[in-house]
N, CA, C and O of each residue as an XYZ file, in Angstrom:
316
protein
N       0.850     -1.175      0.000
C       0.000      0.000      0.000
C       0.898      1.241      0.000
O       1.765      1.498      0.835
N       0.517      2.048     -1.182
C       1.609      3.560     -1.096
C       1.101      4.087      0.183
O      -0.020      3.946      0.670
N       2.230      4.783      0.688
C       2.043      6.092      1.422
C       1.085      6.709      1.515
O       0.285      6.322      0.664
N       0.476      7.945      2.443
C      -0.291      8.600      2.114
C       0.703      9.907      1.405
O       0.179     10.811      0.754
N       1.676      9.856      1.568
C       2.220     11.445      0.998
C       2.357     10.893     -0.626
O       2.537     11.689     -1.547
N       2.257      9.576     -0.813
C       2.568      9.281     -2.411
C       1.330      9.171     -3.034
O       1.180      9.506     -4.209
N       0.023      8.529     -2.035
C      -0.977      8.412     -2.695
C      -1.740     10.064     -3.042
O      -2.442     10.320     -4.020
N      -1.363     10.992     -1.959
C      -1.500     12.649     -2.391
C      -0.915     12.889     -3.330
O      -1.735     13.391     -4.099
N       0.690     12.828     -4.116
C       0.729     13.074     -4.968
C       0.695     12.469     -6.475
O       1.206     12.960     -7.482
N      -0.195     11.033     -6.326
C      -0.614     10.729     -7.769
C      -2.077     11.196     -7.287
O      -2.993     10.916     -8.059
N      -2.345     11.760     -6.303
C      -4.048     12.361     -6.481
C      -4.124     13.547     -7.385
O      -4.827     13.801     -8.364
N      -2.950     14.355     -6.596
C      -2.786     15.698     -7.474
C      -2.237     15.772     -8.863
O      -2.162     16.894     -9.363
N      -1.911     14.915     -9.437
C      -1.083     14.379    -10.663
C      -2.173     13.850    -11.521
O      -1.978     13.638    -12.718
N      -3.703     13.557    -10.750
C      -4.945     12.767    -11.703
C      -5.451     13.944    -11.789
O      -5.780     14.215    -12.944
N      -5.696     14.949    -10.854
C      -6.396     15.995    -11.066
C      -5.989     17.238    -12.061
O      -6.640     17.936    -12.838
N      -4.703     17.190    -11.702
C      -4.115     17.967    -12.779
C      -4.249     17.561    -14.317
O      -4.110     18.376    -15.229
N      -4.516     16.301    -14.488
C      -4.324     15.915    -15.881
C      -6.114     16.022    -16.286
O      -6.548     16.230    -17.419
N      -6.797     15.856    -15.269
C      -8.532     15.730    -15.574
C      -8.715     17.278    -15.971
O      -9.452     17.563    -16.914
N      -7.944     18.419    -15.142
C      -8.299     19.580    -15.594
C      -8.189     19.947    -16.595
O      -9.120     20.365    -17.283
N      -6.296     19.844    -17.137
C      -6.379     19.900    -18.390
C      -7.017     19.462    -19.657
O      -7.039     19.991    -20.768
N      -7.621     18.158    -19.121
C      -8.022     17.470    -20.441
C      -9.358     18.402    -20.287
O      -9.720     19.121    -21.218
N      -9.965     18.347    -19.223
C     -11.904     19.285    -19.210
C     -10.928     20.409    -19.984
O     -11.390     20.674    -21.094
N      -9.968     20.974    -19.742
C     -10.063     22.962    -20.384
C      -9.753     22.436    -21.949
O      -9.743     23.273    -22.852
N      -9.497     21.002    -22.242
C      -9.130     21.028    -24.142
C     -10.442     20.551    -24.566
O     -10.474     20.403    -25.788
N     -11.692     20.218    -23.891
C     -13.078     19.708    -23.447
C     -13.096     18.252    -24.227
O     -14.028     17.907    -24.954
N     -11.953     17.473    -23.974
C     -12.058     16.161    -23.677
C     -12.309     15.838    -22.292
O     -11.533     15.707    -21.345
N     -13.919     15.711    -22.407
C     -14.719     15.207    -21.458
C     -14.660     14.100    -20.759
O     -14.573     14.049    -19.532
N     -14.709     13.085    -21.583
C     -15.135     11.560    -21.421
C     -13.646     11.169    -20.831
O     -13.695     10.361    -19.903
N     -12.233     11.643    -21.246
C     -11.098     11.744    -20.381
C     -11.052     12.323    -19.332
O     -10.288     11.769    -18.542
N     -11.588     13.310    -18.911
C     -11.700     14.267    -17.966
C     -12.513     13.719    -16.803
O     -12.045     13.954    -15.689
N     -13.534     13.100    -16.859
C     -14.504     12.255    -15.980
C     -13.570     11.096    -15.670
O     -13.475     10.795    -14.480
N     -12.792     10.327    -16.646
C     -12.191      9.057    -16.085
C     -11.008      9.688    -14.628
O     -10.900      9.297    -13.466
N     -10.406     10.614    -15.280
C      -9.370     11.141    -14.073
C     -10.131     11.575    -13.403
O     -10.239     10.889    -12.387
N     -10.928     12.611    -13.423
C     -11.919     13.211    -11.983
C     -12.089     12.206    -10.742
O     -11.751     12.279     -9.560
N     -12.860     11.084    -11.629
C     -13.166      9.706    -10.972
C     -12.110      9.026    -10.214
O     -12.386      8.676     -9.066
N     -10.993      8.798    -10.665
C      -9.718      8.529    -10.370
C      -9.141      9.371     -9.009
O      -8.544      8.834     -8.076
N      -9.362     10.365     -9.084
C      -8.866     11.779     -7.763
C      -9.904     11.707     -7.126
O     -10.014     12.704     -6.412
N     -10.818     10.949     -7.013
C     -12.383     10.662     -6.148
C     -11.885     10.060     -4.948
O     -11.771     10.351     -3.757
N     -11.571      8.872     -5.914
C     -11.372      7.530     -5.159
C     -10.054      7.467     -4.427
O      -9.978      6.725     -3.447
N      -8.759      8.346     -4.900
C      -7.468      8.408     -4.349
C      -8.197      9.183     -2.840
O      -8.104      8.741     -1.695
N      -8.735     10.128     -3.173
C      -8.897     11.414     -1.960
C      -9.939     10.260     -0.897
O      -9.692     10.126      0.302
N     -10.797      9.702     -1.423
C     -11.542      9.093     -0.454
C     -10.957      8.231      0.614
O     -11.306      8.017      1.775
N     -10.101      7.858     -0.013
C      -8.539      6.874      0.777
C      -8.094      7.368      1.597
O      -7.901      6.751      2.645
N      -7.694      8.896      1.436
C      -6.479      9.316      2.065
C      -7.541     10.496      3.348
O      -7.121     11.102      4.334
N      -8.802     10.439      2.843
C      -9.877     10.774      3.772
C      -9.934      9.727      4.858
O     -10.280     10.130      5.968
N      -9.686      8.605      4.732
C     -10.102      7.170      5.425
C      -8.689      7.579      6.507
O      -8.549      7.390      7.716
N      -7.933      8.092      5.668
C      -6.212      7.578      6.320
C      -6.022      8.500      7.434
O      -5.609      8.319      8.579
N      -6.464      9.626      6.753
C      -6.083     11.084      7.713
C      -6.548     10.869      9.095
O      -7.522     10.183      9.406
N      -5.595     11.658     10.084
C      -5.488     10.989     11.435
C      -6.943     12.789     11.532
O      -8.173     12.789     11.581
N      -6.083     13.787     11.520
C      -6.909     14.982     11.946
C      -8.020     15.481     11.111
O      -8.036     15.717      9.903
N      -8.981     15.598     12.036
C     -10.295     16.078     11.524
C     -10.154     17.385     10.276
O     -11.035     17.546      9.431
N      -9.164     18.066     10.330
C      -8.913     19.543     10.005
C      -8.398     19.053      8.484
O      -8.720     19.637      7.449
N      -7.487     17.799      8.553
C      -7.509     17.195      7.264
C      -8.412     16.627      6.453
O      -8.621     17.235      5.403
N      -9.022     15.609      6.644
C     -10.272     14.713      6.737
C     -11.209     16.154      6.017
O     -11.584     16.184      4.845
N     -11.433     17.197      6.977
C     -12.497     18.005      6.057
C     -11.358     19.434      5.084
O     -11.404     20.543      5.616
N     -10.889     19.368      4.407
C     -10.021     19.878      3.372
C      -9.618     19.053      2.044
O      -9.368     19.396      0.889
N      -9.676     17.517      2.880
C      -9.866     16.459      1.398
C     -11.347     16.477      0.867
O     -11.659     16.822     -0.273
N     -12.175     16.079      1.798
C     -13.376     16.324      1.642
C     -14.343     17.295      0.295
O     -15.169     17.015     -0.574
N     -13.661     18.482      0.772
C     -13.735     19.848      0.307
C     -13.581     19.458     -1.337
O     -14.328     19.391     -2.314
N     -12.173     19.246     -1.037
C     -11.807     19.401     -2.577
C     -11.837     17.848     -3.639
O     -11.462     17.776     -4.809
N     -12.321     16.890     -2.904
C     -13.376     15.811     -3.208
C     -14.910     16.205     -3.857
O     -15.583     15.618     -4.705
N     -15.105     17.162     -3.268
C     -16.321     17.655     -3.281
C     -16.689     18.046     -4.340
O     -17.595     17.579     -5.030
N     -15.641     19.425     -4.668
C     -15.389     20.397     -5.830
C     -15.619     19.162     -7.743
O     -16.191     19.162     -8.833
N     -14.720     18.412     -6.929
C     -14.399     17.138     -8.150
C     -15.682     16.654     -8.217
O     -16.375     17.335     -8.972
N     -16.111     15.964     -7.836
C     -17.769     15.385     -7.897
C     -18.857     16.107     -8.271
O     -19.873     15.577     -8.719
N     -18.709     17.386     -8.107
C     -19.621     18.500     -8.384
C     -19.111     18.752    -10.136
O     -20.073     18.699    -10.902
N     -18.039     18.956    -10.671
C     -17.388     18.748    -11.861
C     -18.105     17.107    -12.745
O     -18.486     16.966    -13.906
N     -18.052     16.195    -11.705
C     -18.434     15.073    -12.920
C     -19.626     15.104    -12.893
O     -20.096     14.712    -13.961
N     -20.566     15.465    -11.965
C     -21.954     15.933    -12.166
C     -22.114     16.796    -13.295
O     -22.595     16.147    -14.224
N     -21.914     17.957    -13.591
C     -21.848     18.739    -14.548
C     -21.560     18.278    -16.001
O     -22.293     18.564    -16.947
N     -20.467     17.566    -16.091
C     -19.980     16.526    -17.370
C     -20.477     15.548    -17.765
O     -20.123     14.824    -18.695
N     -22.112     15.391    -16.458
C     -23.150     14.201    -16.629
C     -22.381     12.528    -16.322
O     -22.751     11.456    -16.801
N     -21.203     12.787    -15.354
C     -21.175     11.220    -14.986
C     -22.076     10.733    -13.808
O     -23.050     11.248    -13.259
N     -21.550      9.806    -13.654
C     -22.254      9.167    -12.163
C     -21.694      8.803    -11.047
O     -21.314      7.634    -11.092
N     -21.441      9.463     -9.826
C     -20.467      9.436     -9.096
C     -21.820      9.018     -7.251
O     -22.948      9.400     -6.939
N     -20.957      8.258     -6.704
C     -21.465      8.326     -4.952
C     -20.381      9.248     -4.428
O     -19.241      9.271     -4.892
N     -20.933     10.217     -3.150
C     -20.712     10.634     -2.410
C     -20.401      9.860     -0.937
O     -20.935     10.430      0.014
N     -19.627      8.663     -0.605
C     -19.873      7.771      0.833
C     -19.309      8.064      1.906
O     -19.768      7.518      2.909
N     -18.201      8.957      2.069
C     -17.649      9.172      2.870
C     -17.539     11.008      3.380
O     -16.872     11.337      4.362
């Protein structure tokens, strides 16, 4: 099992690449990574010892899901 400081930075490394692909509006790429930085952040939500963390992944979990809504995927909210 990676790290949590490694699994943060292939989170930020999916998100970065989902953005770019949404701003060239390859979509259907853009939803697969979104999805991808969902599921990393939901992990490292599970992992995080402090509450103060836990709600800042959350947050920007959030932001992402609210994005594949918009792009019409289908995403759960579980954690």
């Amino acid at each position: 099992m990676p790290s949590s400081k490694a699994l943060l930075a292939t989170a930020l490394a999916k998100a970065n690449t989902a953005v770019q692909l949404d701003n060239t509006q390859s979509h259907d790429f853009a939803l697969k990574y979104y999805g991808e930085t969902c599921v990393l952040l939901s992990q490292l939500v599970k992992r995080a010892s402090r509450e103060e963390d836990k709600q800042k992944l959350r947050v920007i979990r959030r932001t992402y899901l609210e994005r594949i809504e918009q792009l019409g995927g289908v995403t759960s909210d579980d954690s």
